[in-house]
C-alpha positions in Angstrom: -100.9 -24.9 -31.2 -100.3 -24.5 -34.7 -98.5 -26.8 -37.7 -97.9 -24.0 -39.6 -94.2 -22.6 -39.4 -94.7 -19.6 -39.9 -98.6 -18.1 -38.5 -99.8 -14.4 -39.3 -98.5 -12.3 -36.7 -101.0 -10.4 -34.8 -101.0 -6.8 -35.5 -100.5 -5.6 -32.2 -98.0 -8.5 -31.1 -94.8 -6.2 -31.6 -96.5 -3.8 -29.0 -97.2 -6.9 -26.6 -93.5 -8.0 -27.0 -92.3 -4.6 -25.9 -94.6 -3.7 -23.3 -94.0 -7.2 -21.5 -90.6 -7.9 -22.6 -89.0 -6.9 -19.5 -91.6 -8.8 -17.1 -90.4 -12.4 -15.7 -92.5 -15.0 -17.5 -94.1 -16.3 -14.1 -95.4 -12.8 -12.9 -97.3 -12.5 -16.4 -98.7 -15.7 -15.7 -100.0 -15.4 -12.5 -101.1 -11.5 -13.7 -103.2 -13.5 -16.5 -105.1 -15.7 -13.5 -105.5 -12.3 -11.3 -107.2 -11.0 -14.1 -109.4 -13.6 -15.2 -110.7 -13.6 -11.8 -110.8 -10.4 -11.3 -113.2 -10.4 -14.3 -115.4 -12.9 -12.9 -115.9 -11.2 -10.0 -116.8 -7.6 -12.0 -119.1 -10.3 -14.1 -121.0 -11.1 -11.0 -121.6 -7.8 -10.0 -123.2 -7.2 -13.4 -125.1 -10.0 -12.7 -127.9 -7.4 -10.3 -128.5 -5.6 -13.6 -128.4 -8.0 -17.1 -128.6 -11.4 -15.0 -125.6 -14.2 -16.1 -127.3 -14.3 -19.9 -126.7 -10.6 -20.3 -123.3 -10.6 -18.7 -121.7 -13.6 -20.9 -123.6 -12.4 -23.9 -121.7 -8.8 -23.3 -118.3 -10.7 -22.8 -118.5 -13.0 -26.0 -119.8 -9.9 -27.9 -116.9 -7.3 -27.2 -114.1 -10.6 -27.2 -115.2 -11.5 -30.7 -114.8 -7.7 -31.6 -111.6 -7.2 -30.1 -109.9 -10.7 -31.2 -111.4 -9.7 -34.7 -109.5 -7.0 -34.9 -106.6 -8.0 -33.2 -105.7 -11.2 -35.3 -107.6 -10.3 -38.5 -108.4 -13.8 -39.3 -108.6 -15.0 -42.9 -112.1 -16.1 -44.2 -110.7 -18.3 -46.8 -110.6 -21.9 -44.8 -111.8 -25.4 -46.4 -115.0 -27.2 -45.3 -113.2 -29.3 -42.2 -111.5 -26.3 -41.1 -115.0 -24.5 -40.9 -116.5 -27.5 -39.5 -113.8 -27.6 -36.6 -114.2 -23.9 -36.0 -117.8 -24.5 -35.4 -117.7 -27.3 -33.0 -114.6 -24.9 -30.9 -116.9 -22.1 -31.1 -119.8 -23.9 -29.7 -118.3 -25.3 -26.7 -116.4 -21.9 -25.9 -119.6 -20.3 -26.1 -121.3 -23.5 -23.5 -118.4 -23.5 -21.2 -118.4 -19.9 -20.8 -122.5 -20.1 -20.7 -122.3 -22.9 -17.7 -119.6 -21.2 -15.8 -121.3 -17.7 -15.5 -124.5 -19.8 -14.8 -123.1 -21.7 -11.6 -121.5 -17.9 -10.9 -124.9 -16.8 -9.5 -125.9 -19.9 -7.3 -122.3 -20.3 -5.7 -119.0 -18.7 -4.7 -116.3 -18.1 -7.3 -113.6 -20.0 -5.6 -115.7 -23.1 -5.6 -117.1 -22.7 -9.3 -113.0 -22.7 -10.3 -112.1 -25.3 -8.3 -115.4 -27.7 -9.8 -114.6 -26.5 -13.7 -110.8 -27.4 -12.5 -112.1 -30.6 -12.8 -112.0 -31.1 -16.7 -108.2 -29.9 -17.7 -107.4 -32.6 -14.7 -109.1 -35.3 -16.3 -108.1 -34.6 -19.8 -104.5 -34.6 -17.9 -104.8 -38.4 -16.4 -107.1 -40.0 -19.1 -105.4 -42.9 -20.3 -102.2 -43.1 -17.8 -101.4 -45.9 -16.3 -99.1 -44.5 -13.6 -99.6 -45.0 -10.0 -99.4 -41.4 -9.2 -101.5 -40.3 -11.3 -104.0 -42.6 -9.8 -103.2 -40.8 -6.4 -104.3 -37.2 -8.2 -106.9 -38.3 -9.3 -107.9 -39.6 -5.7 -106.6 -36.6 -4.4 -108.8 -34.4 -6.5 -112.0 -37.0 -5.8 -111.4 -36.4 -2.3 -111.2 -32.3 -2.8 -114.7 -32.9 -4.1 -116.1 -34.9 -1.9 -115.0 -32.6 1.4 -116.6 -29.7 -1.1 -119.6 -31.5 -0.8 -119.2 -32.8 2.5 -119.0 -28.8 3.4 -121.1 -27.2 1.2 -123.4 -25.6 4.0 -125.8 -24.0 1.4 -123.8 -24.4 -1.9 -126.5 -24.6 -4.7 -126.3 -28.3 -6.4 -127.4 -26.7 -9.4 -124.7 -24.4 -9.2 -122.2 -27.3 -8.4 -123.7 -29.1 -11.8 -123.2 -25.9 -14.0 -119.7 -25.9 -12.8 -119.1 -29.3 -13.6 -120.5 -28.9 -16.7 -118.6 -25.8 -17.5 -115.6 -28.2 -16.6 -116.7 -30.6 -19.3 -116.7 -28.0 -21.7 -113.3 -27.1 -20.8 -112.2 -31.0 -21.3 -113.3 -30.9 -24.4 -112.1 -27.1 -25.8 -108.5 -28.6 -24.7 -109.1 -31.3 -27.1 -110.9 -29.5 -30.3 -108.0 -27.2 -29.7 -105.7 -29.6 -30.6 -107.6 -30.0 -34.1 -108.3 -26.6 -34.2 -104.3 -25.7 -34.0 -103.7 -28.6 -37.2 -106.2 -26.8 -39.2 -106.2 -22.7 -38.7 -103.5 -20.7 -37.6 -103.5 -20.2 -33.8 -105.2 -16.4 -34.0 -107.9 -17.3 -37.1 -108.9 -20.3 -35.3 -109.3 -18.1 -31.6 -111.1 -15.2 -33.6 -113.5 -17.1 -35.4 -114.2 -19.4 -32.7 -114.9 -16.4 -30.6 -117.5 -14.9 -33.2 -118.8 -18.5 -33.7 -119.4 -18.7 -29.3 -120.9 -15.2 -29.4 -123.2 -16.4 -32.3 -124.8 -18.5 -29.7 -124.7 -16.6 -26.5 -125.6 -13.2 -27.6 -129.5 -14.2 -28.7 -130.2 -15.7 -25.8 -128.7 -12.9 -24.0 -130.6 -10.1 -25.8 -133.9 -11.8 -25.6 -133.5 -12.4 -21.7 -132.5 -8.6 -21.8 -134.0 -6.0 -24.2 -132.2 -3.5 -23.0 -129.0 -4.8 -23.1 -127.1 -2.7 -24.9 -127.3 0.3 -23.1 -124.5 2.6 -22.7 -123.0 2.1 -19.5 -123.5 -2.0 -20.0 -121.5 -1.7 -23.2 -118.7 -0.1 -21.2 -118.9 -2.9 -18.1 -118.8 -5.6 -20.9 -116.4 -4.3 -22.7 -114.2 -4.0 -19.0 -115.5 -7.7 -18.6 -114.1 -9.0 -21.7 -110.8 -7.3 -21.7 -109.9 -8.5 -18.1 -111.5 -12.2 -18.9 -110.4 -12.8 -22.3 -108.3 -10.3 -24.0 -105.4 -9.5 -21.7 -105.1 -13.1 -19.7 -105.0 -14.5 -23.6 -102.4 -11.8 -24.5 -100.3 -12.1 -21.3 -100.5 -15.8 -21.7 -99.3 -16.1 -25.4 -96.1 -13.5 -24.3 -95.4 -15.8 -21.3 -95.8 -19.3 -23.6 -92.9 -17.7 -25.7 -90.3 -17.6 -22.5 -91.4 -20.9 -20.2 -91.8 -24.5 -21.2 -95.3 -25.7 -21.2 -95.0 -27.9 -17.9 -93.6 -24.5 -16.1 -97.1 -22.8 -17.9 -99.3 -25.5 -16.8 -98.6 -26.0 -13.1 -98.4 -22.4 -13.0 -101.9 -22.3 -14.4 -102.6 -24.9 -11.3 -102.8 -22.1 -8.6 -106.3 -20.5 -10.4 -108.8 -22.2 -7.9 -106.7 -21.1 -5.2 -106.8 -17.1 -6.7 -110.3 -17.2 -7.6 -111.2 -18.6 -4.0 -108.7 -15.4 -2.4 -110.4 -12.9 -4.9 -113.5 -13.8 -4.2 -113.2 -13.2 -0.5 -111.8 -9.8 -0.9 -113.6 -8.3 -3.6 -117.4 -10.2 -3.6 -117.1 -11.3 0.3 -117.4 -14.9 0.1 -115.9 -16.5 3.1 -115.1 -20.9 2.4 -115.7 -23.1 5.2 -112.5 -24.4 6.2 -113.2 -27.7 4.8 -113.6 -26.1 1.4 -110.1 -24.3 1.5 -108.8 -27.8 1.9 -110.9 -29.1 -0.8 -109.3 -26.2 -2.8 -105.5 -27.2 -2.1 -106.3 -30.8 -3.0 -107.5 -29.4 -6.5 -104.5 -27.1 -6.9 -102.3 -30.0 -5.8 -103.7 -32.8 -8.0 -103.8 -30.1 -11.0 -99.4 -29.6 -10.5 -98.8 -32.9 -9.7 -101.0 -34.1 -12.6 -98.8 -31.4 -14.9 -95.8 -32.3 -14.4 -96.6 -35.8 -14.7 -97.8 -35.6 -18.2 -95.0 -33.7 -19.1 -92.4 -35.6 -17.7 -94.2 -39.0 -19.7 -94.1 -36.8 -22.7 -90.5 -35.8 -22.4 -91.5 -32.1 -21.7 
């Protein structure tokens, strides 16, 4: 996601190399989604005590801090560069901000599968292939039978999700800008710092007491398993697979985050939604490996 040939390594990449060097590139992958979700599910159990302000504020906070010190980004950028940084930084903080939102009025596995949504139409925006036009049906229909079984879902919660999918459209596509003017770990970093910029005020004034021990050391667990090690395990995997291998990989998340959610925050899917799940998953692969088979990937 860089131009540059040659990007500062980060300081602790040699240790990443050897600790996962022996681990098949898919199993870090799918470790990466386990532990995202995994994280949003510890998020929502903060959620009793700091609300979903506190508990994103806590997350961007201690994910600036560690990223910061991970990639030790360079402050020397020109105006455009800054500028870009900005505009990543505030969407990373929204999309993070809607999803943790739409976390407290419905289940996990359905708030995945909604934000899905974005990456999968940033995937078939401007294709003119017929199946791609059958994904793109195929994940309509998802929706609609997540609607159609929604029981009690929350519409608010379902519009937060969709609107933490919009965000995630768009990071995929400052990202691209971001990569042709920082190198790949300046750009994450200061983005990160720029999100928690936002977040962490509104966080703080929502709760006063936010930074109390034992919430420092939940947010800090919140952030490593959401951000720091999926990011990490990621990178180490994107350096063994080819990109369409990575992204319909990435494809099974709903599916994870609908499985984790039953087992560790007891929320049971109608039937109907499970299927509305698949179709997701399915659309997000098949929508993958179309755009990299157009691209020559």
């Amino acid at each position: 996601m860089t131009t540059n040939p040659t990007p500062k390594p980060a300081p602790l990449a040699p240790l990443l190399g050897r600790t996962f060097g022996a681990v098949p590139p898919t199993a870090l992958v799918l470790l990466g989604i386990v532990s995202v979700q995994v994280g949003a599910a510890w998020a929502k159990h903060l959620f009793a005590a700091v609300g979903p302000l506190g508990t994103v504020a806590l997350r961007l906070f201690f994910a600036a801090a560690v990223l910061l010190v991970f990639w030790r980004p360079s402050l020397r950028l020109p105006r455009k560069a800054w500028g870009v940084v900005a505009v990543y930084g505030l969407i990373l903080g929204l999309m993070n901000l809607c999803f943790y939102l739409s976390l407290a009025r419905i289940p996990l596995g359905i708030a995945v599968t909604v934000e899905f949504l974005g990456p999968l139409v940033v995937a078939l925006a401007g294709s003119r292939r017929w199946l791609d036009a059958f994904w793109a049906v195929l994940a309509a229909g998802g929706v609609a039978l997540l609607m159609e079984g929604r029981g009690n879902l929350d519409l608010v919660g379902l519009l937060l999700a969709l609107g933490a999918g919009t965000c995630w459209g768009l990071y995929i596509l400052v990202s691209a800008s971001l990569g042709r003017h920082t190198t790949e770990g300046n750009g994450l970093a200061l983005g990160m710092v720029v999100a928690a910029m936002v977040v962490v005020p509104f966080g703080v004034a929502d709760n006063p007491g936010l930074f109390q021990p034992w919430l420092l050391v939940a947010g800090l667990g919140v952030s490593l398993l959401s951000s720091v090690i999926p990011y990490s395990l990621e990178l180490e995997a994107l350096r063994k697979m080819p990109p369409r291998v990575f992204g319909i990989l990435m494809s099974v998340e709903p599916a994870l985050a609908a499985l984790i959610g039953l087992v560790l925050l007891q929320e049971s899917l109608q039937w109907t939604q499970w299927v509305a799940v698949v179709c997701v998953v399915v659309a997000s692969a098949g929508a993958t490996l179309g755009d990299s088979r157009s691209k020559g990937g």
